[in-house]
N, C-alpha and C positions, 0 to 999 in steps of 0.2 A: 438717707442723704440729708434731709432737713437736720435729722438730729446732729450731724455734724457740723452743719453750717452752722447750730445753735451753741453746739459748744468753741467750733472755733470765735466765734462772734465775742463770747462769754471769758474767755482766755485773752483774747486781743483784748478785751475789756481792764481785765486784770494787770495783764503787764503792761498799759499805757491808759492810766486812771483818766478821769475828765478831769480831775484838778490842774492836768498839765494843760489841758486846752480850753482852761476857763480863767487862766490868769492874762490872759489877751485885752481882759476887761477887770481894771482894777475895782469894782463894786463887786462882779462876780466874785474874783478873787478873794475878795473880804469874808464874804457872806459865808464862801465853801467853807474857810478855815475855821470861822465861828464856828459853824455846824459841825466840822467834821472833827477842827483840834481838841475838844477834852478826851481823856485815855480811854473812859471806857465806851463811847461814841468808835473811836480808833479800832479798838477790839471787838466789838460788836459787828463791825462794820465787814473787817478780815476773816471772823468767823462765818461770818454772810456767804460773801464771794466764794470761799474756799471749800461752805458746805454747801455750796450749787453747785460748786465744782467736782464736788465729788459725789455729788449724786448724778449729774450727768454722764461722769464717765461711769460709773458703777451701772447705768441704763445701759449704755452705753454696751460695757463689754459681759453683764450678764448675760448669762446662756452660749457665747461665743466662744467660755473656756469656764473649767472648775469654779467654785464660789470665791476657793482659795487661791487660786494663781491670779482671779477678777480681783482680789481686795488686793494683790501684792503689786501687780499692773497699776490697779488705782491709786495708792496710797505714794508708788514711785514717781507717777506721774504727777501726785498733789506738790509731792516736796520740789520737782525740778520746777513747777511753774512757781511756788515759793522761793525757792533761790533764785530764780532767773528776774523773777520781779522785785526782790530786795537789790537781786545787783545792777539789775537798770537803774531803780532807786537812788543808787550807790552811786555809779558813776555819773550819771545825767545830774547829779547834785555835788559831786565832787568833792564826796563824802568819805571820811575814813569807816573800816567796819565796825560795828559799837555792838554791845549788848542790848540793843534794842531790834536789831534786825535778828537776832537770835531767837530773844522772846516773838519778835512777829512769824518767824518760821513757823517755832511752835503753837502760836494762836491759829497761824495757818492750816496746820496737820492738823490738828482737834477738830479744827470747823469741817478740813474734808473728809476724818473718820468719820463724825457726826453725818453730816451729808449722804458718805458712803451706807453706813449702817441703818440709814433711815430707806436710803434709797433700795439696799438687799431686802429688807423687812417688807416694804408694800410691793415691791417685787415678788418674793413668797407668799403673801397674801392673797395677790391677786393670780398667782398659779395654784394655789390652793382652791381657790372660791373656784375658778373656773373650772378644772378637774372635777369638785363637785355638782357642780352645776353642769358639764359632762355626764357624767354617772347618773342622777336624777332623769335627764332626756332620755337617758337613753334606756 
């Protein structure tokens, strides 16, 4: 249960950024955009979010189905939170769609395969050691 409340938490995060709720106060506002507008700040940042995001669902739905239907679930699941969060983007700024929301898709998916793949690895890991350390006991 917790781990859901973690990831719904983590998604609402995603698709309504604090940038939106921090221009209330134009010093605040100043300061995010310093911080946050140079590109590769931008892209660091989407690989961030997208590879929590995809290690949490990959916790998430490992052991509950195949490793392969878990990365096809996961990876489906990166791209619609990636669309749905460029197109809030989109409309909430009343923005045409551009080749920039394309690239952030894609900077998106990278961060949540990366995420994913990190997240199956110490998953395996850690059923590995323990299975051993099973066998050892006993």
């Amino acid at each position: 249960m917790k781990r859901n409340l973690v990831l719904a938490f983590w998604i609402f995060g995603i698709l309504f950024p604090m940038g939106w709720f921090i221009r209330v106060s134009p010093l605040g506002y100043r300061l995010f955009n310093d911080l946050f507008s140079p590109q590769w700040m931008h892209i660091f940042m989407h690989s961030l979010l997208f590879g929590v995001l995809g290690a949490l669902l990959m916790f998430n739905f490992y052991g509950r189905m195949s490793v392969r239907n878990a990365a096809a679930v996961v990876l489906a699941l990166v791209l619609a939170v990636a669309v749905a969060q460029e197109g809030i983007q989109l409309i909430s700024q009343r923005l045409p769609v551009h080749a920039d929301n394309f690239f952030d898709i894609g900077v998106d998916m990278s961060g949540g395969v990366v995420g994913a793949a990190l997240a199956l690895g110490v998953r395996k890991l850690f059923d590995r050691r323990g299975r051993q350390l099973l066998t050892t006991t006993e």
